[in-house]
N, CA, C and O atoms as a GROMACS GRO file, in nm:
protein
  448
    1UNK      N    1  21.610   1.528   4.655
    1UNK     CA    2  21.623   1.392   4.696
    1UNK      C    3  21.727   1.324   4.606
    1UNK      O    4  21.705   1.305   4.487
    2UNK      N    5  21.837   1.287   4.665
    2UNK     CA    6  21.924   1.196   4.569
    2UNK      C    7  21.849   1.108   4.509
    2UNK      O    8  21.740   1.074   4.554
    3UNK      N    9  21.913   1.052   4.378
    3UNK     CA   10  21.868   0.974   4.285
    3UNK      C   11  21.964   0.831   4.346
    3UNK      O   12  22.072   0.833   4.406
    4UNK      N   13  21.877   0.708   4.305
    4UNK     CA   14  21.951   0.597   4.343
    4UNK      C   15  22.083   0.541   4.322
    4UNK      O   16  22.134   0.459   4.398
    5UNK      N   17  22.141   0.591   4.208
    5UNK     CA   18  22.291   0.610   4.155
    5UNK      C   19  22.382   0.704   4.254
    5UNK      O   20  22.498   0.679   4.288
    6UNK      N   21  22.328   0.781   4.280
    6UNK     CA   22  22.347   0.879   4.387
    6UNK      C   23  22.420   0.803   4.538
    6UNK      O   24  22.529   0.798   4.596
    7UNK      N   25  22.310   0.761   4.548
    7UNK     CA   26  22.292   0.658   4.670
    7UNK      C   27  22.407   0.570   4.678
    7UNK      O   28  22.490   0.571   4.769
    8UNK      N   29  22.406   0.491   4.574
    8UNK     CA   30  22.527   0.385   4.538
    8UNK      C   31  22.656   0.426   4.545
    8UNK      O   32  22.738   0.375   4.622
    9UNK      N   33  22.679   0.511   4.474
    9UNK     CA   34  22.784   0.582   4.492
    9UNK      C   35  22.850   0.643   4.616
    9UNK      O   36  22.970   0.644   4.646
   10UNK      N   37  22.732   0.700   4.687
   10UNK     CA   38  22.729   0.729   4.857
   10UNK      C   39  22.789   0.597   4.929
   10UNK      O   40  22.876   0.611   5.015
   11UNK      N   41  22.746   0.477   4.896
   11UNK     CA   42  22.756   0.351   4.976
   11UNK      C   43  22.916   0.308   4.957
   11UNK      O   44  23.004   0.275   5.036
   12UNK      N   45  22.911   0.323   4.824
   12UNK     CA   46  23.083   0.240   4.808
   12UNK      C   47  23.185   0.363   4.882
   12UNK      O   48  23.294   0.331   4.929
   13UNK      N   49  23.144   0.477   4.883
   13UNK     CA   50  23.217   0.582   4.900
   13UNK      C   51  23.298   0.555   5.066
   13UNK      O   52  23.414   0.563   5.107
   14UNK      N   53  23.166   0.519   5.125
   14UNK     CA   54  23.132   0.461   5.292
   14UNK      C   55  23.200   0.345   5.329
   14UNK      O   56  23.233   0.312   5.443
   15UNK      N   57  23.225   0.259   5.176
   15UNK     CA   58  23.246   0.133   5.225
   15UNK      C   59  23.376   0.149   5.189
   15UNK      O   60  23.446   0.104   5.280
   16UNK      N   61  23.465   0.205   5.067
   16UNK     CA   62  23.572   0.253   5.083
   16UNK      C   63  23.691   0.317   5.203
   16UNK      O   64  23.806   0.291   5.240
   17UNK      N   65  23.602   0.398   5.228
   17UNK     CA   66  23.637   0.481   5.368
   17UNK      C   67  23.662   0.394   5.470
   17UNK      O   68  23.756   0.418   5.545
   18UNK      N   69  23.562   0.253   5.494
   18UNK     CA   70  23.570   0.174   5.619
   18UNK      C   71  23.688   0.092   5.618
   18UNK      O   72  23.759   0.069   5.716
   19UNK      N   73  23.716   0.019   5.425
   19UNK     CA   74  23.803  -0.027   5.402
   19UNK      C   75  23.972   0.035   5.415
   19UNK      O   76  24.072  -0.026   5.454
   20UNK      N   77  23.963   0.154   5.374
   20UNK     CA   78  24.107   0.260   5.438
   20UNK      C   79  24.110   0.264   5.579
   20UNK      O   80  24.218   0.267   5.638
   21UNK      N   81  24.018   0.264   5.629
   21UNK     CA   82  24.019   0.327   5.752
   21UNK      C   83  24.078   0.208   5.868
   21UNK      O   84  24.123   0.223   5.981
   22UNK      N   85  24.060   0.109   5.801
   22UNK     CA   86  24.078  -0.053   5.914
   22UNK      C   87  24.259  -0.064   5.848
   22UNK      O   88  24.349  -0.099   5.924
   23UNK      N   89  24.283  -0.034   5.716
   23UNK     CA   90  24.427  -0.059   5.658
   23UNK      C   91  24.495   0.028   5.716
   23UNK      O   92  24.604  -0.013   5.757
   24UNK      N   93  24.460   0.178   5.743
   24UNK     CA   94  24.527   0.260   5.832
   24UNK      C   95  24.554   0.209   5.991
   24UNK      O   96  24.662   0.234   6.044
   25UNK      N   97  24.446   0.132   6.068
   25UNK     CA   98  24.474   0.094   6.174
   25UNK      C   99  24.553  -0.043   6.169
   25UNK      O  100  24.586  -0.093   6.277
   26UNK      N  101  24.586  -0.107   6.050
   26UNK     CA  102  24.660  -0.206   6.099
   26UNK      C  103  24.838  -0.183   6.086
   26UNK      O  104  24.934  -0.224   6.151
   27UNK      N  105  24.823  -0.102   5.977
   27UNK     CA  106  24.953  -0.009   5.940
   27UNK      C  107  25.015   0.085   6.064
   27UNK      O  108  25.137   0.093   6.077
   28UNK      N  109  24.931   0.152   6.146
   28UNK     CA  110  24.944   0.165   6.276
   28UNK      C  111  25.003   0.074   6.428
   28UNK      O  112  25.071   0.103   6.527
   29UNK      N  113  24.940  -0.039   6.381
   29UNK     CA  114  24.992  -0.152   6.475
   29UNK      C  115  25.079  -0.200   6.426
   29UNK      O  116  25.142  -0.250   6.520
   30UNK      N  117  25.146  -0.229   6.306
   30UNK     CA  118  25.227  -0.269   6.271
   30UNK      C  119  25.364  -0.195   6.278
   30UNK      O  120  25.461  -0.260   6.317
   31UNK      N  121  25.373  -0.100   6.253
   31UNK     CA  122  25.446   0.085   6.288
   31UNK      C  123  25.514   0.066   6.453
   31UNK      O  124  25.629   0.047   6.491
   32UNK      N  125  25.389   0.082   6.523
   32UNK     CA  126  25.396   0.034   6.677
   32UNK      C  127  25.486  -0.089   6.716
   32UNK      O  128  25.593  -0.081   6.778
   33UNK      N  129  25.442  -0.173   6.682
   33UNK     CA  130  25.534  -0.295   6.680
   33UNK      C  131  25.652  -0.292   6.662
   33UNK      O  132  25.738  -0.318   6.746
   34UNK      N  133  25.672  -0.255   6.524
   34UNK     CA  134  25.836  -0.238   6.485
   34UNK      C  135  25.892  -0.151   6.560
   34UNK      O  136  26.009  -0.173   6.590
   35UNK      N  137  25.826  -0.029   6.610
   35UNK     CA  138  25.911   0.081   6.754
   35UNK      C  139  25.987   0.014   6.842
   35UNK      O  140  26.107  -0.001   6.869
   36UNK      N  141  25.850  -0.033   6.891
   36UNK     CA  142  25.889  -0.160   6.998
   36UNK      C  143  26.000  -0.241   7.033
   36UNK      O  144  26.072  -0.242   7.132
   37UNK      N  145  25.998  -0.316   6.914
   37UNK     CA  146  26.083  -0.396   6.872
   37UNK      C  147  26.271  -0.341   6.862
   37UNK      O  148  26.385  -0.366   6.900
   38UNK      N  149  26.208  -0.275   6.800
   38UNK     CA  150  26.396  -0.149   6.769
   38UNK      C  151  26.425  -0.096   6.932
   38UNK      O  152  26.542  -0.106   6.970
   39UNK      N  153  26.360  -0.060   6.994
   39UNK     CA  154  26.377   0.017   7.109
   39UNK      C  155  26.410  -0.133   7.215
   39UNK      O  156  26.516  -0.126   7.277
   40UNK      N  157  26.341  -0.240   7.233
   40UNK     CA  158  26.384  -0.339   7.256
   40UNK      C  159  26.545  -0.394   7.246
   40UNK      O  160  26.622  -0.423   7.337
   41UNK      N  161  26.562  -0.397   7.124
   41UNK     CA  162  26.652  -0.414   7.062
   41UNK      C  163  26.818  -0.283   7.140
   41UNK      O  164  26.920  -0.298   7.207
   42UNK      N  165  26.768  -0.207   7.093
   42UNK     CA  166  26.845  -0.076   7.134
   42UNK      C  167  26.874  -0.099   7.293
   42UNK      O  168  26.984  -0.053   7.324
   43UNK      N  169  26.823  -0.143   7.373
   43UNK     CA  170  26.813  -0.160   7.502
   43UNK      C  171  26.914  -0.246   7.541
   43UNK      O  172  27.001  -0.231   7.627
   44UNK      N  173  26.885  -0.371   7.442
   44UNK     CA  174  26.977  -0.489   7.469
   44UNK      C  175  27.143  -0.446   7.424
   44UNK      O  176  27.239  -0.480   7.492
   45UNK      N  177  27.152  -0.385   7.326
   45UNK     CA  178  27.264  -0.329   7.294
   45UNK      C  179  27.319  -0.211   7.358
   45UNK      O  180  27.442  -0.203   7.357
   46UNK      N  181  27.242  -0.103   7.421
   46UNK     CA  182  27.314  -0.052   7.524
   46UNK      C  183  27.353  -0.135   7.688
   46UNK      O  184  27.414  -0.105   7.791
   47UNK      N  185  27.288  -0.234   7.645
   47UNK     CA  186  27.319  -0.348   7.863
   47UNK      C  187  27.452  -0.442   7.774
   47UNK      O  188  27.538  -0.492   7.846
   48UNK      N  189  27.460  -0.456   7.662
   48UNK     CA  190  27.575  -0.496   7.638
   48UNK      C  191  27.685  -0.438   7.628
   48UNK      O  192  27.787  -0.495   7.667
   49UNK      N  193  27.689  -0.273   7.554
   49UNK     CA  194  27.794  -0.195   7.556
   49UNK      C  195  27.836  -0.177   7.722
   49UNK      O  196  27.944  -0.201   7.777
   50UNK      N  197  27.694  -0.118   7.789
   50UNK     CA  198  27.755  -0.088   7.952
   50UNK      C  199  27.839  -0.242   8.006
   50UNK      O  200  27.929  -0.206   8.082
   51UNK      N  201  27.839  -0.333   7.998
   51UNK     CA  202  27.889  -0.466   8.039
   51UNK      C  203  28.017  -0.458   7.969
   51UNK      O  204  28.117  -0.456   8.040
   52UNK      N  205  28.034  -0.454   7.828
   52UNK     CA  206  28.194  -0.462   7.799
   52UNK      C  207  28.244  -0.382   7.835
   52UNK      O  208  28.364  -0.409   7.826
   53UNK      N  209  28.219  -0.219   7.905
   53UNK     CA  210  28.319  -0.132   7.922
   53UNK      C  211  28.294  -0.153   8.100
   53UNK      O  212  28.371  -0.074   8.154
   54UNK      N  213  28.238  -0.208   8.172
   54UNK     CA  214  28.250  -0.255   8.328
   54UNK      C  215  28.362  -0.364   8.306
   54UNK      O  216  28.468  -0.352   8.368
   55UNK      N  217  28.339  -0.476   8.215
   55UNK     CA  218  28.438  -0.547   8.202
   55UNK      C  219  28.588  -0.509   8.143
   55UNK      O  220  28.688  -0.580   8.152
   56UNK      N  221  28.579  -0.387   8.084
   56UNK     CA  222  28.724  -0.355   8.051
   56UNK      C  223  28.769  -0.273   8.173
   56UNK      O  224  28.888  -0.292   8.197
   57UNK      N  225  28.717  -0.200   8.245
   57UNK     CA  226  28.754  -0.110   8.317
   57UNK      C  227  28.763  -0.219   8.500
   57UNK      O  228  28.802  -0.198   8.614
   58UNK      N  229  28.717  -0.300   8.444
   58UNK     CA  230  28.770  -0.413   8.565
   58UNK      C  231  28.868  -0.454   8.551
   58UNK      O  232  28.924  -0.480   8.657
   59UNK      N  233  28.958  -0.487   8.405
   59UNK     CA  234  29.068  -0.569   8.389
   59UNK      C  235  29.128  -0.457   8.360
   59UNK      O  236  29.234  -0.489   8.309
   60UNK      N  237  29.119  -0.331   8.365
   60UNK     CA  238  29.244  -0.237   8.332
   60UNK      C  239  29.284  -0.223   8.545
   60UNK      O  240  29.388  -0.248   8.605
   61UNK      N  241  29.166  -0.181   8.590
   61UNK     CA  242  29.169  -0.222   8.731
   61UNK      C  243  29.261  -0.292   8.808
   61UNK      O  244  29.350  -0.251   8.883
   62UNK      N  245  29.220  -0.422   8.774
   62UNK     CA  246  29.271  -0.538   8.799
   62UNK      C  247  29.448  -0.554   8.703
   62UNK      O  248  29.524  -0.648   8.728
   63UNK      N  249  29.475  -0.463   8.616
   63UNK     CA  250  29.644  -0.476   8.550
   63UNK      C  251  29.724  -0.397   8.625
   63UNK      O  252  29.844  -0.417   8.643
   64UNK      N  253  29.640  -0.280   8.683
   64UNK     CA  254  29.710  -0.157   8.729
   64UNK      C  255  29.751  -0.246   8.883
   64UNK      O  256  29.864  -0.264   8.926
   65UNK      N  257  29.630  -0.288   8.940
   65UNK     CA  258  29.689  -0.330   9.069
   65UNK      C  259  29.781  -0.469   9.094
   65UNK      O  260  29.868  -0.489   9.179
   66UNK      N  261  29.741  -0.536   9.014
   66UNK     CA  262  29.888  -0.650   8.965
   66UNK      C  263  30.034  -0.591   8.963
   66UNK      O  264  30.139  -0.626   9.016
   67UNK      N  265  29.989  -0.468   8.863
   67UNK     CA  266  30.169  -0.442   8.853
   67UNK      C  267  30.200  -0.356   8.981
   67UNK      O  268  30.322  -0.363   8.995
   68UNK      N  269  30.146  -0.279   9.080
   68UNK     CA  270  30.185  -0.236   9.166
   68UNK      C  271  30.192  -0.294   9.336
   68UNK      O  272  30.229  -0.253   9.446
   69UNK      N  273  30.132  -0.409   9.277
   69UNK     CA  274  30.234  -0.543   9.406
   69UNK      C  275  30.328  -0.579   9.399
   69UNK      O  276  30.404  -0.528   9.317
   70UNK      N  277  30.372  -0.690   9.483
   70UNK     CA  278  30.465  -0.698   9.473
   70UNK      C  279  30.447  -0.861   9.374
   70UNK      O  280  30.347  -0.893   9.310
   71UNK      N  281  30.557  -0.931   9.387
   71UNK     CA  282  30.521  -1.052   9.311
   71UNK      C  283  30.499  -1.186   9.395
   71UNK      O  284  30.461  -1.288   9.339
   72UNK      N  285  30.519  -1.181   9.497
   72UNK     CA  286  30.496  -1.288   9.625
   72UNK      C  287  30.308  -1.248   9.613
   72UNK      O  288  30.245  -1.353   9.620
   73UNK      N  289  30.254  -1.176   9.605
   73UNK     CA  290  30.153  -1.140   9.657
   73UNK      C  291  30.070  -1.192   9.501
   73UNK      O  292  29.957  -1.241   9.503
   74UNK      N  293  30.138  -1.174   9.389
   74UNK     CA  294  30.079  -1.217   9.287
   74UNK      C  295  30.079  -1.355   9.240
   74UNK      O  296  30.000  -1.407   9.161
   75UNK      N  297  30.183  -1.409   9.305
   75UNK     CA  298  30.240  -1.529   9.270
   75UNK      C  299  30.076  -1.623   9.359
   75UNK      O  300  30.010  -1.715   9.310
   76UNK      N  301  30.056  -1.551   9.500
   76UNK     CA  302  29.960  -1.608   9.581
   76UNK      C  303  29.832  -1.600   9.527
   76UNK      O  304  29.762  -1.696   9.556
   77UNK      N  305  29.791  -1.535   9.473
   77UNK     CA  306  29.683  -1.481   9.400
   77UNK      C  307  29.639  -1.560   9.280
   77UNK      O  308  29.522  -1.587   9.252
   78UNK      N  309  29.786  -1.606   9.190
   78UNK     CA  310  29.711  -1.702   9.088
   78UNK      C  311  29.754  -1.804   9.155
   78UNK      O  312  29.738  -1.894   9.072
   79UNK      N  313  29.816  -1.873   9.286
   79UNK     CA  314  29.764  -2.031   9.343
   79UNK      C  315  29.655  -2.020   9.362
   79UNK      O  316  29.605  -2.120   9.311
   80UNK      N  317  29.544  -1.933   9.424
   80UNK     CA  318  29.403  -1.900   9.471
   80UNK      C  319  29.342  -1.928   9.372
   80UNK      O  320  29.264  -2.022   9.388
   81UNK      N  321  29.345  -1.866   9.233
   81UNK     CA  322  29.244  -1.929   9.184
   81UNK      C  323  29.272  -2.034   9.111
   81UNK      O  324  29.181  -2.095   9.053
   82UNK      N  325  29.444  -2.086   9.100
   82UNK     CA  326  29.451  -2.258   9.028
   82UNK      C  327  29.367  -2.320   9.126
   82UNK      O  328  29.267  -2.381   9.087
   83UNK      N  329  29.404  -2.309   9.292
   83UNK     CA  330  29.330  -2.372   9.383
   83UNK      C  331  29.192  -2.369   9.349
   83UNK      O  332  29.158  -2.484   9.324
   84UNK      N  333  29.110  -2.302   9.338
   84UNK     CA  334  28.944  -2.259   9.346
   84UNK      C  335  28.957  -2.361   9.227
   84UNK      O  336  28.909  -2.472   9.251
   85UNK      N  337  29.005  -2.345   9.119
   85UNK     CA  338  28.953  -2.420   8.980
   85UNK      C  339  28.984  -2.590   9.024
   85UNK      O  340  28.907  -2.684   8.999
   86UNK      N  341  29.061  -2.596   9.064
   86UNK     CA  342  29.084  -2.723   9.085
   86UNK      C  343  29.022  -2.804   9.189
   86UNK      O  344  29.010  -2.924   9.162
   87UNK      N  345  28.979  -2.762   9.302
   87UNK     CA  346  28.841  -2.784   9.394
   87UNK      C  347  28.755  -2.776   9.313
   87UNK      O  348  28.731  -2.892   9.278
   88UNK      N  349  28.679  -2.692   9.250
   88UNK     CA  350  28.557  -2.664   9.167
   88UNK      C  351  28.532  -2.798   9.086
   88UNK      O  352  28.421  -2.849   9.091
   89UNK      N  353  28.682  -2.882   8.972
   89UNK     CA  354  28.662  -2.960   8.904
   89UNK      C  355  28.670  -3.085   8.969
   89UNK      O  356  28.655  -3.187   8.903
   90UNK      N  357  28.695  -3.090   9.104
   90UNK     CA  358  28.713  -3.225   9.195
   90UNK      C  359  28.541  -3.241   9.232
   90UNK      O  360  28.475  -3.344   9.243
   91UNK      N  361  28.511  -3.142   9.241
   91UNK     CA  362  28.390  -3.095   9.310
   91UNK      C  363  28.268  -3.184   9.216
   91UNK      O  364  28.188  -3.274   9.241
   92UNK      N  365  28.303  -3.104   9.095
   92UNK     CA  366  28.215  -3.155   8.986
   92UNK      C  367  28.215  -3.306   8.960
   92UNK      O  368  28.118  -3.380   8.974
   93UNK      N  369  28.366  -3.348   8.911
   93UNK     CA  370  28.414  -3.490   8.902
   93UNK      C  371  28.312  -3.572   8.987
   93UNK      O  372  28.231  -3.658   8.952
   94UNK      N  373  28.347  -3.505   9.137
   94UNK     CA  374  28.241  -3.657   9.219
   94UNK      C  375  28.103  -3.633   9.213
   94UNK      O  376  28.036  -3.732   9.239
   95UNK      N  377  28.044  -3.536   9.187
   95UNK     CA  378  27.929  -3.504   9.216
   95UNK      C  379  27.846  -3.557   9.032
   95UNK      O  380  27.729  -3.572   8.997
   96UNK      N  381  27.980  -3.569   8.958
   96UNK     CA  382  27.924  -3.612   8.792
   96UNK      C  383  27.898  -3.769   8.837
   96UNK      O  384  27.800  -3.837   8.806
   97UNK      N  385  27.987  -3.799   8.900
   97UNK     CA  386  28.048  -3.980   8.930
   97UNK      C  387  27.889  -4.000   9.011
   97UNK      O  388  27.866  -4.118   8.987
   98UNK      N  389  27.778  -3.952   9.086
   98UNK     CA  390  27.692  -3.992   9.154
   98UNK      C  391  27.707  -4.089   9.272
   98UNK      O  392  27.811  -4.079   9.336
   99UNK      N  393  27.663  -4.136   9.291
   99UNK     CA  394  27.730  -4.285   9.449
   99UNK      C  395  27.748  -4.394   9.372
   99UNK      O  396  27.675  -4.441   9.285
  100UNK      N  397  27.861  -4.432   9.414
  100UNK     CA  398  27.927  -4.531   9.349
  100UNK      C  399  27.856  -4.669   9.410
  100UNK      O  400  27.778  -4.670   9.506
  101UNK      N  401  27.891  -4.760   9.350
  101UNK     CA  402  27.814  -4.902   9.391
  101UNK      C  403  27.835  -4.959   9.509
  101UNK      O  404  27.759  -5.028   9.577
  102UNK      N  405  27.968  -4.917   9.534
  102UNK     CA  406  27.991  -4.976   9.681
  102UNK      C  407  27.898  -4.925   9.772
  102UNK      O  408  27.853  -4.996   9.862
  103UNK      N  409  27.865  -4.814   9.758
  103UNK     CA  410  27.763  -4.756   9.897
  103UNK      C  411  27.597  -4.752   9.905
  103UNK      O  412  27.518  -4.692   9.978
  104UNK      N  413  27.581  -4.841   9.799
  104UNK     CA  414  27.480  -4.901   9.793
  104UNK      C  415  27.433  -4.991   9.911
  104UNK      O  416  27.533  -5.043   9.959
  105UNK      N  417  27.353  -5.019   9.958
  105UNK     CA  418  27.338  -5.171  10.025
  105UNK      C  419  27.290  -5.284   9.971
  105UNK      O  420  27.180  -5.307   9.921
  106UNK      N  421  27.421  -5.381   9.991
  106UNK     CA  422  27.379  -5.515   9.975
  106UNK      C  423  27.269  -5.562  10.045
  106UNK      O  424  27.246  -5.564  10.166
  107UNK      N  425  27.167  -5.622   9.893
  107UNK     CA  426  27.026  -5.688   9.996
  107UNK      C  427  27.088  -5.858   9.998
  107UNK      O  428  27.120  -5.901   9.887
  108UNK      N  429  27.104  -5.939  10.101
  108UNK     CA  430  27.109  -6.090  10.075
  108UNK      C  431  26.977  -6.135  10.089
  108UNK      O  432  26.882  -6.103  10.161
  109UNK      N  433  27.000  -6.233   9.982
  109UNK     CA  434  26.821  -6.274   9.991
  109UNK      C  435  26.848  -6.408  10.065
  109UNK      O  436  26.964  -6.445  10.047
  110UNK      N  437  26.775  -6.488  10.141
  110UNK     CA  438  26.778  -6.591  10.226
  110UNK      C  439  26.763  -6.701  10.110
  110UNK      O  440  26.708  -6.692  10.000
  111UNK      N  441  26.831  -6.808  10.172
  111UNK     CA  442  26.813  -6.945  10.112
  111UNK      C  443  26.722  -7.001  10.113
  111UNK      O  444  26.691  -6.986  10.231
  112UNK      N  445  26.633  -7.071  10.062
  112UNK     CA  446  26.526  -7.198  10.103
  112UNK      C  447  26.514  -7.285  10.096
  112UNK      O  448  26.414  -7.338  10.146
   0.00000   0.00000   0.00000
């Protein structure tokens, strides 16, 4: 029969163990997390690399077929989009401006 020292010793041993055993599981979640996190991370930085090289390989695209027009055809191409930009900021302009006062209706109020 263990002796009561025995015992005690048994208990902290138990209570030790419970105490490692909960620091191991938070060290675990914490581990987890940071994966997470990096692989997250890693994700966002490969949708950015794939985007700058769609975007370079659009404007190498887009140089190759510039220089093998002619220049009437290029010349038309950047009026198109001065045009587009310049609609776009007319666009904005009135739509910033809201209805102007004139198109309001005048209420007259009656005399008495």
């Amino acid at each position: 029969m263990p002796s009561a020292a025995d015992q005690t010793l048994e208990n902290q041993n138990e209570e030790e163990l419970n105490s490692l055993h909960s620091k191991i599981k938070s060290l675990r979640s914490v581990t987890i997390d940071i994966l997470d996190d990096a692989n997250r991370q890693n994700d966002q930085t490969n949708s950015f690399t794939s985007f700058a090289s769609s975007l370079f390989s659009t404007s190498r695209h887009h140089s190759r077929t510039m220089a093998s027009t002619s220049t009437l055809r290029q010349y038309r191409t950047i009026a198109y989009i001065v045009g587009a930009i310049v609609v776009f900021w007319l666009i904005m302009k009135l739509w910033r401006s809201g209805p102007s006062s004139s198109s309001s209706p005048h209420v007259i109020e009656p005399e008495y």
